[in-house]
N, C-alpha and C positions, 0 to 999 in steps of 0.2 A: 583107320583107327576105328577100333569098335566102339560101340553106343555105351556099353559098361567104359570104356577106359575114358572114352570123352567128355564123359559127362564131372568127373572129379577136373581133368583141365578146363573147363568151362568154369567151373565154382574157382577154382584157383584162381584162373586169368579176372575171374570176376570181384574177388577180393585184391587181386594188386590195383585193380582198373580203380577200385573203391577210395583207396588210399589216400591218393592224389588229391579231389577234393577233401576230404576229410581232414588231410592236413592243412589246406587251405583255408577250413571253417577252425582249426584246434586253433592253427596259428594266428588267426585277427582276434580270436575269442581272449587268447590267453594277452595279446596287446592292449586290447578292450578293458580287460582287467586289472592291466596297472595305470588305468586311469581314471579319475573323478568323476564317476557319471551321476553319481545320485541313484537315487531308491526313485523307484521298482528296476531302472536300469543295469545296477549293478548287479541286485539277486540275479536277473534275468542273461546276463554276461557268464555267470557263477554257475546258471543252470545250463549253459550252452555248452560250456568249456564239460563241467562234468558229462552231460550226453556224448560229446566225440570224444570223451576217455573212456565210454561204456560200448559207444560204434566199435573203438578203434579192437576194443580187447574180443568184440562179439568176432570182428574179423580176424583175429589172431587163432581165435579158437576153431573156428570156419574151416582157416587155414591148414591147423595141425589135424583137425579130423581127414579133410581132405588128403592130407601128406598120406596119413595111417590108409588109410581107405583103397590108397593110389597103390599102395606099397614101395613110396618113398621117401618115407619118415626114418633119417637118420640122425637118431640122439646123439649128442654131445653128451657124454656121462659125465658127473663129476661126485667126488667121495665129499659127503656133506652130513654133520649130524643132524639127525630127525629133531631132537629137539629142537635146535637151534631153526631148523627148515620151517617146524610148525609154528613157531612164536611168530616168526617172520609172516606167516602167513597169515596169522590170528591178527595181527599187528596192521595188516593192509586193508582190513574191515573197519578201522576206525570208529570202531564204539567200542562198547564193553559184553555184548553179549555173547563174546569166544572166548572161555576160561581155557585155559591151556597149561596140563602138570603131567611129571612122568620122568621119566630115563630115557636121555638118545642114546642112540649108539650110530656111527658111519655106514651109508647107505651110499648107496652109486645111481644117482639118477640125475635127469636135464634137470637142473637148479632151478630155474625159472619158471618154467615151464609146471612142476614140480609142486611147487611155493603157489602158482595159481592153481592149480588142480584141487591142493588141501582146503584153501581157503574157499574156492567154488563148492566145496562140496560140503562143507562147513557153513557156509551161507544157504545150500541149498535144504540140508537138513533142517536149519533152524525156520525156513520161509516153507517148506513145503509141511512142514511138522505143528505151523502156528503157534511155534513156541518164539518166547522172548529171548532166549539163551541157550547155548549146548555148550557141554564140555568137552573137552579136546583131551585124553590121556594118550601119551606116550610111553611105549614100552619095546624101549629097542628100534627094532625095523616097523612095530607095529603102529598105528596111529587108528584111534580109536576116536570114534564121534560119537557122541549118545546126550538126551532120547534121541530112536529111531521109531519114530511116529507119523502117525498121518497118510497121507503121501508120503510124504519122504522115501519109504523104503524103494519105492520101485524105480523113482525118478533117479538117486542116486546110487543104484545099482547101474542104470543104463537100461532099465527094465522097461519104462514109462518116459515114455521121449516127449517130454514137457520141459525140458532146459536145455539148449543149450553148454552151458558153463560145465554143467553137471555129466551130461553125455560125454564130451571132451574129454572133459577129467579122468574119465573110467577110460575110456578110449587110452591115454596117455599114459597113463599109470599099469596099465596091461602090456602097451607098447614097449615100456621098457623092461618087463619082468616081473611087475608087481601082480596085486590084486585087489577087489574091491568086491567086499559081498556084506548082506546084511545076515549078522547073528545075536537074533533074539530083537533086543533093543536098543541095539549097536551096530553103525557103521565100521567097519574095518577094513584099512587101508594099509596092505602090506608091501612094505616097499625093498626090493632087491638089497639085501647087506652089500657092501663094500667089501 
């Protein structure tokens, strides 16, 4: 095996290897949880369980670069409206600083997969940009993020390899057809029609 192909089955085998505890710490943490500990214990329960749902997603994302990278990233398509894709995604931020308005229209890409891509890149605009809020417009296949400021442009192009989340995303979104470029002071994310 070559040093280029082995090196993505290393990261691979190294994210499954990861799991195993990780699901051991999610699992007592989220047990932890439906129990009476009392303050500072319970914050401190609340802050565990959220960090292995931050590991576990940092390893899924790991994963899918990896897959892409390997050249054995095989998307599961599915016809899904963009609208509906971006609220959902807007929605998993659990604050209010992703406004999200426009027109879907049916799109063919991995759902989930998909759904974290918008929202990683949605968060990353908003955290690399030091804004408090961005808005999200949909127009068709098209999903647009703006302001694009700051940093922001380069990270979430794939440009500026400071995320994680954000690199993925572009990675993913490319992988199935789409696109992802900054114009003007707008992220745009175009996603394969259906």
């Amino acid at each position: 095996m070559s040093d280029e192909a082995r090196f993505p089955r290393l990261v691979a085998l190294a994210c499954h290897d990861l799991r195993t505890p990780l699901a051991t710490v999610h699992g007592f943490a989220r047990t932890l949880a439906r129990t009476e500990l009392g303050e500072p214990a319970d914050r401190y329960v609340g802050m565990i369980e959220a960090a292995s749902d931050q590991i576990s997603e940092l390893l899924d994302e790991l994963t899918l670069v990896t897959r892409i990278e390997a050249g054995r990233f095989e998307p599961r398509l599915e016809t899904v409206d963009s609208l509906e894709l971006t609220h959902e995604a807007a929605s998993e931020l659990h604050d209010d600083a992703v406004s999200v308005e426009g027109e879907g229209a049916p799109v063919l890409v991995e759902v989930d997969a998909t759904r974290r891509a918008i929202r990683q890149l949605a968060r990353a605009t908003r955290r690399h940009g030091g804004l408090e809020a961005v808005a999200v417009t949909v127009n068709g296949a098209e999903v647009s993020v703006a302001p694009l400021v700051g940093t922001a442009p380069g990270v979430v192009t794939g440009e500026d390899l400071r995320e994680l989340g954000a690199a993925a995303s572009v990675d993913l979104i490319r992988a199935i057809g789409g696109s992802v470029e900054a114009d003007g002071e707008r992220l745009v994310i175009r996603l394969p029609e259906s």
